[in-house]
C-alpha positions in Angstrom: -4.1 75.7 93.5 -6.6 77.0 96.1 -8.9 79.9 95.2 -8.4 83.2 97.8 -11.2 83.7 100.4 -14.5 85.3 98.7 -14.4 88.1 102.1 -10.8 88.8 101.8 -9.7 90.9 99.1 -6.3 89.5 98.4 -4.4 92.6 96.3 -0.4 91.6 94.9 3.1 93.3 96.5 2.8 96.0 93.4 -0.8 96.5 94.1 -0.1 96.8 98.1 2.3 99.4 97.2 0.8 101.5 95.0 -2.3 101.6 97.2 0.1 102.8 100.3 3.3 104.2 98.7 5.8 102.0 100.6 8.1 100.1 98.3 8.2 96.5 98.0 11.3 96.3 100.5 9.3 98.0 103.6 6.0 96.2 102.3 8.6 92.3 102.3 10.2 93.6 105.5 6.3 94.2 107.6 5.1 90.8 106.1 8.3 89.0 107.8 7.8 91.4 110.7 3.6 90.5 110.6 4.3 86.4 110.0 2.5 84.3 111.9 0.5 87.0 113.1 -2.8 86.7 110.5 -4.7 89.2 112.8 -2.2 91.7 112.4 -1.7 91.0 108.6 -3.1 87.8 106.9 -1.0 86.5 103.2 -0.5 84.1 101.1 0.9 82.7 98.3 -0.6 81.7 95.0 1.2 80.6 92.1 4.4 81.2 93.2 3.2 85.0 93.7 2.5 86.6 97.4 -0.8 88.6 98.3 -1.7 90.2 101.4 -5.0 91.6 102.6 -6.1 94.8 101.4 -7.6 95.8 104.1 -5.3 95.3 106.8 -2.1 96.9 104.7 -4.2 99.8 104.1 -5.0 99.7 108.0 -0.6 99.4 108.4 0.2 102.2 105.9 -3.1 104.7 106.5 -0.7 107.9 105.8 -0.1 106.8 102.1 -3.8 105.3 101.1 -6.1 107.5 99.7 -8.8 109.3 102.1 -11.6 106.5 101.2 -9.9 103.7 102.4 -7.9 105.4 105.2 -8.4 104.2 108.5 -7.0 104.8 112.0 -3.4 103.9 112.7 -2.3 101.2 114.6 0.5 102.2 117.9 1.7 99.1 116.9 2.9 100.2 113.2 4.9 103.4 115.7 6.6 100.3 117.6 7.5 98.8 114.5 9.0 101.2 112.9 11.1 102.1 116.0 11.8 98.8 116.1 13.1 98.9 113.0 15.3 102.0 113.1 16.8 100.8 116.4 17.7 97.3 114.3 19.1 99.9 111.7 21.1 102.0 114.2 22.4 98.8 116.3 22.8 97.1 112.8 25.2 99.9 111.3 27.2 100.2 114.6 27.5 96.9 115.3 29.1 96.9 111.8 31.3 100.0 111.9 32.6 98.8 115.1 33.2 95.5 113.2 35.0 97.2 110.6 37.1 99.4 113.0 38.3 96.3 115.0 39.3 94.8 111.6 41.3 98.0 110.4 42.8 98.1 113.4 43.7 94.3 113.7 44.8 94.8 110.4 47.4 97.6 111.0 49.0 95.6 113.5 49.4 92.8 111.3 50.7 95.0 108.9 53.0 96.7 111.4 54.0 93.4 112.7 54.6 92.0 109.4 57.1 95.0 108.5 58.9 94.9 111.4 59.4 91.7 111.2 60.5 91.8 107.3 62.6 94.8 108.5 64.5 92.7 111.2 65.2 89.9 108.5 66.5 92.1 106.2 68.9 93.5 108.6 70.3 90.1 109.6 70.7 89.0 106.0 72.7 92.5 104.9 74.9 91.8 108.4 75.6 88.3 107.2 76.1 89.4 103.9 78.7 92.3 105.2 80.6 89.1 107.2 80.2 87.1 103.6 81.8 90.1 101.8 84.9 91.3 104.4 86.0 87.4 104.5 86.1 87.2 100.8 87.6 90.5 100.8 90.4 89.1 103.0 90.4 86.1 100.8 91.1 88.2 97.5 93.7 90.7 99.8 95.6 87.5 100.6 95.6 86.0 96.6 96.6 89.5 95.4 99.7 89.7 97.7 100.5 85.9 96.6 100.3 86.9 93.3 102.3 90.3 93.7 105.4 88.2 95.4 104.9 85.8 92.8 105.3 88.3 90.0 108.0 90.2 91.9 109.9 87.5 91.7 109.6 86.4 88.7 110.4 90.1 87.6 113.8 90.0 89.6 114.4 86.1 88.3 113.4 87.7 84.7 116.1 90.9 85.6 119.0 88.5 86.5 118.6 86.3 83.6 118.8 89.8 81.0 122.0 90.7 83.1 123.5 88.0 82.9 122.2 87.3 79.2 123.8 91.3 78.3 127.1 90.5 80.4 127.8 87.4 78.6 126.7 89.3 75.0 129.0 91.5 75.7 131.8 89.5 76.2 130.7 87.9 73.3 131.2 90.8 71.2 134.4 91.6 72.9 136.2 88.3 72.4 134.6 88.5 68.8 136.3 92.1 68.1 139.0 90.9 69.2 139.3 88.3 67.1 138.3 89.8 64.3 141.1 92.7 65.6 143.3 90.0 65.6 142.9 88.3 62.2 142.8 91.6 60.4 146.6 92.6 62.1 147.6 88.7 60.9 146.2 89.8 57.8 148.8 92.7 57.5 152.0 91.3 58.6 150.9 88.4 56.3 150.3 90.8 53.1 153.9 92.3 54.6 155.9 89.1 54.0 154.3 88.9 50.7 154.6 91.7 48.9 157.9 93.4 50.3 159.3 97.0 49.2 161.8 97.5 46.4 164.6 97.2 49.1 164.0 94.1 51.0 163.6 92.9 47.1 167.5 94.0 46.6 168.7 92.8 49.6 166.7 89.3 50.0 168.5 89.2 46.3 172.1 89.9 48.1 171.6 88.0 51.1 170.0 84.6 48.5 174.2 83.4 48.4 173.8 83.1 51.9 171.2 80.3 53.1 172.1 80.1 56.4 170.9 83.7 56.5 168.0 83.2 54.3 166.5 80.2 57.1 166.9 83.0 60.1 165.0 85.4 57.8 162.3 82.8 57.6 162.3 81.9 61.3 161.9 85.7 62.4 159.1 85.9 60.0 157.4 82.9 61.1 157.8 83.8 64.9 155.9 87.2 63.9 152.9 85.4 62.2 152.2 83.4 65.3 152.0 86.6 67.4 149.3 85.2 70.1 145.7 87.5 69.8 145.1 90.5 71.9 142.6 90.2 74.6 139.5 92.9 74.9 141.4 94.0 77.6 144.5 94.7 76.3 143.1 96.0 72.8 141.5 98.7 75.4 144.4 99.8 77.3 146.5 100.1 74.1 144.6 102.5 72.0 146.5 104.6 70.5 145.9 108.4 68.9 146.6 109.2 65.3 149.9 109.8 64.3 149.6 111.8 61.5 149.6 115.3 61.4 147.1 115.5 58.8 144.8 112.6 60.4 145.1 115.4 63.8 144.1 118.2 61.8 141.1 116.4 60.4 139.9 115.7 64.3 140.4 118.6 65.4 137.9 119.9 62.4 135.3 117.0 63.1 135.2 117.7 66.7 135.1 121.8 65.8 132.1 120.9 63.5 130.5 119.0 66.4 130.6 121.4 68.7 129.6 124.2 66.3 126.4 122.1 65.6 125.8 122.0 69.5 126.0 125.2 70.3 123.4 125.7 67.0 121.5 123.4 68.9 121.6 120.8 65.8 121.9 118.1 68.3 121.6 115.7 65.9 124.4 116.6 63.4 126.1 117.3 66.9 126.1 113.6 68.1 127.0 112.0 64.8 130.4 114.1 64.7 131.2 113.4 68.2 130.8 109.8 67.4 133.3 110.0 64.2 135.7 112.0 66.3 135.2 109.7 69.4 135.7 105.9 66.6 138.9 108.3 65.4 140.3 108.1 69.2 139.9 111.5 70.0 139.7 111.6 74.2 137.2 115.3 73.9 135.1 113.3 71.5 134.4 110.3 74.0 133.6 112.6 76.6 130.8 114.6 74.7 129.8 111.9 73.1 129.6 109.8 76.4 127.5 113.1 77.8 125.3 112.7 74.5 124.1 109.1 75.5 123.9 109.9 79.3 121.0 112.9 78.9 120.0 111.8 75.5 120.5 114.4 73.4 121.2 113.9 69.6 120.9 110.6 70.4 118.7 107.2 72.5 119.0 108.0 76.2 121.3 105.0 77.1 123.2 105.2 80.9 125.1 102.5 80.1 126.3 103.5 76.6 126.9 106.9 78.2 129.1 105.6 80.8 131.3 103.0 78.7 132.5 105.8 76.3 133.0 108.1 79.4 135.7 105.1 81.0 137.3 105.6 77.4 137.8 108.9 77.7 138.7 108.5 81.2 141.5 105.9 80.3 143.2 108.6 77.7 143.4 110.8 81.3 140.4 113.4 79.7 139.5 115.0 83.5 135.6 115.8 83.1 135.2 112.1 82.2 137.7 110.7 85.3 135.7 113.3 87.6 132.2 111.8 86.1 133.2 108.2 86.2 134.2 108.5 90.1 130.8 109.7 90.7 129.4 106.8 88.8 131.1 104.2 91.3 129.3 105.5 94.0 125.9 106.2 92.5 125.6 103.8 89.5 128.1 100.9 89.9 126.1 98.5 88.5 125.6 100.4 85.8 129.5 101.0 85.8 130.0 97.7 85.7 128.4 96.8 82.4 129.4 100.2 81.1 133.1 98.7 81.3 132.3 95.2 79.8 131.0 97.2 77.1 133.6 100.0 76.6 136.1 96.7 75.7 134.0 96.0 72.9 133.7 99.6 71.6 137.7 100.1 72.1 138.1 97.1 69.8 135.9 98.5 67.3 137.7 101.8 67.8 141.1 100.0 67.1 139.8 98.7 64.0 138.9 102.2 62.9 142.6 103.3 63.9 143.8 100.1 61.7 142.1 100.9 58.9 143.0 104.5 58.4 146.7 103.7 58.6 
């Protein structure tokens, strides 16, 4: 380490600046300013620290020394510090020109950037619009498959019931009817056996003969094998009650039933109508067939209504001929099973007939 010249007095940065009250940023800045140039300002380094002359700061910074050591003021020190305000000035516009050209550049970047994100987005929602009508189509075209399919299924579904209820009824027709049947063979069978008092006497006078007894047989036989009654023909040969009496009570079911209706007992109404209507009774048939056809006292049933309005009609009852006209017009299908089932009830209503005589 070399020692600092004897006629020099070498003072530190700190020192410098408390001696001429510029910081140690102007004090750096004039020694960069001053390097090279020892006349103007003479420094050096020792031990890692910097010194300058005393003499010639004090010289560069007179307005801040104290009066003793004040000297004149160098025009160069005026230069310099225009210099450095100019450096300054070109310095700070240089950079806010900087940072203007950067805003700007960056705006249109930014600008660019949106319209640009803006465009894309339009073109992906289009082709998302053509994605979204064709699978609309798609699903428009499945969905009227589909509706075909299950309309006809529903009309397969309609023609298998109707032809399941036609053949159930005919069923239960050709079942009445035997049953009709076997009940009547039941009768004339309990007639040959157990005979009145009088065919006793004379099956007793006529025993001498038996030529006559084999005809007797043969007649009686010949009326056993009666062949069975159709549906059909049960139907058309339903016959009122004969008895007085039987009339009488009728006529006071059917009173009772309409008694109920006008007390709006609808109910009681439509169970009497049917006891009446089971008894043969024409009026009965007809209310009762009005009962079933607006569903009152009873389960609103067209058909139902319309089979024991055909009754009716087939005993001549007007309201219920005028009604089942309109029906082959409006209804005929309807009509149709209405008549396959009116066989079955006018078997069941025969066998009502059979067992009150």
């Amino acid at each position: 380490m070399s020692s600092p010249d004897l006629e020099i007095e070498w003072i530190s940065l700190e020192n410098a600046s408390d001696i001429t009250g510029a910081s140690l940023a102007i004090i750096q800045d004039t020694i960069r300013k001053y390097q090279g140039n020892p006349l103007a300002l003479r420094c050096q380094s020792i031990d890692g620290e910097m010194y300058v002359d005393k003499k010639q700061i004090i010289n560069l910074f007179p307005a801040s020394a104290s009066a003793v050591e004040k000297e004149k003021i160098p025009g160069t020190l005026f230069r310099w510090f225009d210099d450095l305000r100019r450096a300054y000035e070109t310095s700070m516009n240089t950079m806010f020109k900087r940072v203007e050209q950067v805003k700007d550049q960056h705006k249109l970047d930014v600008e660019t950037q949106y319209k640009l994100h803006i465009k894309m987005l339009e073109k992906k929602h289009q082709q998302q619009l053509k994605q979204f009508a064709v699978h609309y189509k798609q699903m428009m075209v499945q969905n009227k498959q589909a509706m075909q399919k299950l309309e006809q299924d529903t009309e397969f579904y309609q023609q298998q019931i109707t032809a399941q209820q036609a053949t159930i009824a005919k069923l239960n027709s050709r079942y009445d009817a035997v049953i009709l049947a076997l009940k009547e063979k039941e009768q004339l069978a309990e007639k040959d056996i157990t005979p009145s008092q009088v065919a006793l006497q004379q099956a007793q006078h006529m025993a001498e003969s038996d030529t006559e007894a084999a005809e007797k047989e043969a007649v009686e036989q010949e009326s056993i094998e009666t062949p069975l009654p159709t549906a059909h023909e049960t139907h058309v040969t339903i016959e009122k009650t004969a008895s007085s009496n039987k009339n009488q009570d009728i006529e006071k079911i059917l009173n009772q039933a309409f008694a109920a209706r006008n007390d709006k007992d609808v109910n009681l109404a439509a169970e009497l109508f049917t006891q009446a209507a089971y008894l043969g009774n024409e009026k009965a048939m007809g209310a009762l067939g009005r009962c079933y056809c607006i569903g009152e006292g009873v389960e609103k049933s067209l058909e139902q209504g319309l089979a024991w309005l055909h009754l009716a009609a087939e005993f001549n009852f007007e309201p219920a001929q005028i009604k089942i006209n309109q029906a082959k017009s409006k209804t005929p299908e309807a009509l149709e099973k209405a008549i396959q089932l009116a066989d079955a009830l006018a078997i069941q209503i025969k066998l009502k007939q059979s067992e009150q005589k």
